[in-house]
N, C-alpha and C positions, 0 to 999 in steps of 0.2 A: 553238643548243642545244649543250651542252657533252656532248662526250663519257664514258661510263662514268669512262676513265682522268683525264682532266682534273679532274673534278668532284671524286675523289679528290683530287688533288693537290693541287686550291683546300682542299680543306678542310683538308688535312696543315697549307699554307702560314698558312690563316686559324688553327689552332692557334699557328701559331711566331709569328704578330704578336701574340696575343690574350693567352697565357699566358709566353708567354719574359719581357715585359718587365717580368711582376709575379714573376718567381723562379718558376716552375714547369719543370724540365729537358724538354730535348726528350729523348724516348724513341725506342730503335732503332724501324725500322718495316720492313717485307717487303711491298713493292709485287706484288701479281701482274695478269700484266695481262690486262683480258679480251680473250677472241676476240673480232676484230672484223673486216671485210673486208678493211682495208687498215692501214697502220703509222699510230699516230697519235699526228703531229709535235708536238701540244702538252706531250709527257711530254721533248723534247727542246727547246723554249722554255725550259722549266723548270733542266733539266740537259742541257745542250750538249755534256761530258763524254761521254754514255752511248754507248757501240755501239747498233747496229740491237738490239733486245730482240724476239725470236718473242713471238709471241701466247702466251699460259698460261705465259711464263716467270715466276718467281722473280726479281723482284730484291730484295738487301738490302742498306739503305741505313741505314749508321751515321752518328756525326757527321762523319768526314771525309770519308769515303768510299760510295761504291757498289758491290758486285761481283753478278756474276751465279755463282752456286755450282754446281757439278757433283757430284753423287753419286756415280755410277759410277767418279769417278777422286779423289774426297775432295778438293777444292779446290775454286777459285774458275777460272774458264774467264777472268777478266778483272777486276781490278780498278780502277774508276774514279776521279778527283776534279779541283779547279781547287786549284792550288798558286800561293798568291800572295806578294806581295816580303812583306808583314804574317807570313805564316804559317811563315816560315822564321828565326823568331827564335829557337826554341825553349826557349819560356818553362820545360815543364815538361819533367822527363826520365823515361827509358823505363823501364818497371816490370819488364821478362823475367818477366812473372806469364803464361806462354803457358795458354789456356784456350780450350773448345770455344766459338761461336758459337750463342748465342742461340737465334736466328732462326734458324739451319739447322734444319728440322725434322725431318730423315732422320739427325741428328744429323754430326760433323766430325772430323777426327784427334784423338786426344789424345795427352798423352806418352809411354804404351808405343809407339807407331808407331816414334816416335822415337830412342826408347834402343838406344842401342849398335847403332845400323842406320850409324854411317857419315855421315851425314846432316846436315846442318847445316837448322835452321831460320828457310829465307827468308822474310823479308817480300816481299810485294808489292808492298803500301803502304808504305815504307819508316817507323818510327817515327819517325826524324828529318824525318820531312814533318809529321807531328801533332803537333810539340811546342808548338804552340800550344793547345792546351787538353788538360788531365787527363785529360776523359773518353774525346778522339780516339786518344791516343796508348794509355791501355789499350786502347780497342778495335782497335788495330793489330796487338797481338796475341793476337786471336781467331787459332782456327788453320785457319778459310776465308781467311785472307789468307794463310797460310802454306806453302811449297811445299819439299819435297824439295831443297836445294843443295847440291852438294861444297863443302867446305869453302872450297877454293882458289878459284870461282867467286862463293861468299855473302862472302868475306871481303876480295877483291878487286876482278877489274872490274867486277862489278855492283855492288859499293859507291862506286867510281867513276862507272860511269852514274849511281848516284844521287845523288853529291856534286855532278855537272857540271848535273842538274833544278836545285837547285836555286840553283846557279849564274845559271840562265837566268831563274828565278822572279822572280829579284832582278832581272838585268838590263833583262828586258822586263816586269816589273812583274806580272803574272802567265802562264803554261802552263796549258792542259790535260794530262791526262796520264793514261794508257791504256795497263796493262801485266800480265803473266800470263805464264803458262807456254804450251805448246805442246805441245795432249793428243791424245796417236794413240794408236789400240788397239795391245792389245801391248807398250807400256810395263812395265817392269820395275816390283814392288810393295814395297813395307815394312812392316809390321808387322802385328797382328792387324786395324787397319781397311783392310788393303790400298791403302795408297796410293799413288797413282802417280807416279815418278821421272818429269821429263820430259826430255827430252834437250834441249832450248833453251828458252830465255825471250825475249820481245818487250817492248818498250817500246815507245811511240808518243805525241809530244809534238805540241801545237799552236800556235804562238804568235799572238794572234789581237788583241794590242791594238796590233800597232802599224801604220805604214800600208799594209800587205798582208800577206795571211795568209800564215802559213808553218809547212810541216808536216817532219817528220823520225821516220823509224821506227828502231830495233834488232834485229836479231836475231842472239844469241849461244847458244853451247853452253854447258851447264851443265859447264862444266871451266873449270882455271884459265886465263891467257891475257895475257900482257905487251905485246900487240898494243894499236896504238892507239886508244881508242874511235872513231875514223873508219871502221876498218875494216871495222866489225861494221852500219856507217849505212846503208840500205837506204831508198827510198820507202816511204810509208804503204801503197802499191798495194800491195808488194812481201810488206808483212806482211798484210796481208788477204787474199791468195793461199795462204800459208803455213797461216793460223789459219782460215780463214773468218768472222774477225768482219768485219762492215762498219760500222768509223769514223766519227764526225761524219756521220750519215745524213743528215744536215739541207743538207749542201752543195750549191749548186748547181752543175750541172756545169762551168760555168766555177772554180769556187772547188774543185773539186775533181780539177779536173785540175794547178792551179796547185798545189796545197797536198799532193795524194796523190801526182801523176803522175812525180815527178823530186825526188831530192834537189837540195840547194844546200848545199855542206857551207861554202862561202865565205858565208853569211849567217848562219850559227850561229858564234858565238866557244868556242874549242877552248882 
């Protein structure tokens, strides 16, 4: 007997086989899930990507991506996707058309937040990850993917973290990949939708096709920083401490002590 959340998903998936390949676009979608007694592993068969999801959460899943959205601090608590060697060609380029998200129904930052606050507007999902299709790369810049960055931090080493994904995309043929900011109350706000500055950002990558898994996290302050991306390399454990998301829930503990429990900075190429 298939579960509430599954049966949805077959039927999302039985749309993408039935109608995609006569010309019919897939449409954003807002998964919420139901209460149920226990986590249910079939919504991570599906997307391996996704952190642990609570019961009644919100997820919204665009073409490239997934994030879970937070209200309270106007953004996305995590944004997810798989980044492959195909997807880093970057057929189409970025539109800077930044606009509210959809699917947020409590509605998202718009550009007064923004203006003359100081602020650079980060991506999460970087656009240079969606430039394989039109529709991904606009929706990149919906502004649930978007977060508060110093200038010197959005225009440097987190643009580096991002140039080095997809570095690895290419090299190990495709990553997971799981990154957001890092929301504590208290947080500093900007504009008339109060949004919240966060003082660091996380990254967290999986590389899972080749012959043993291997994981690697980030955690970095939203300021500039000439330091070398090693330094800022931490375990997956390390960031899930930090955020309280729990990663690749699907692991067994053997695969998750290998993959979460200790960097290996000599198995990732620098």
């Amino acid at each position: 007997m298939f579960s509430p959340m599954r049966a949805r998903l077959l039927l999302v998936l039985l749309f993408v086989a039935v109608l995609v390949p006569f010309g019919f676009p897939l449409r954003d979608v807002a998964v919420s899930l139901p209460e149920q007694d226990g986590p249910d592993y079939s919504l991570y068969e599906i997307s391996p990507e996704l952190p642990r999801v609570a019961d009644g959460s919100m997820v919204l899943s665009h073409a490239g991506f997934a994030l879970l959205y937070d209200d309270a601090y106007r953004q996305a608590r995590w944004v997810a996707y798989e980044l492959t060697r195909d997807e880093t060609s970057g057929r189409f380029k970025r539109t800077d058309r930044f606009m509210p998200d959809p699917l947020a129904s409590q509605g998202t930052a718009s550009d007064a937040d923004y203006l003359r606050s100081g602020y650079d507007r980060g991506h999460l999902a970087p656009a240079a990850d969606m430039g394989w299709s039109e529709v991904a790369i606009a929706e990149s810049f919906y502004y649930s993917n978007i977060s508060p960055q110093t200038p010197g931090f959005n225009r440097g080493i987190w643009k580096r973290l991002e140039e080095r994904v997809r570095d690895w995309a290419i090299e190990y043929d495709a990553v997971y990949v799981v990154t957001g900011p890092v929301l504590t109350p208290g947080a500093p706000v900007i504009g008339p939708d109060r949004v919240a500055v966060p003082a660091y950002f996380f990254k967290v990558l999986l590389d899972f096709r080749g012959q043993s898994v291997k994981g690697i996290g980030f955690i970095l302050p939203n300021a500039s920083s000439s330091l070398p991306l090693t330094h800022f390399a931490v375990p997956i454990d390390s960031v899930e401490r930090v955020t309280g998301i729990d990663f690749f829930p699907w692991f067994s503990p053997e695969q998750e002590q290998l993959a979460e429990g200790a960097v290996c900075l000599p198995c990732w190429s620098w």
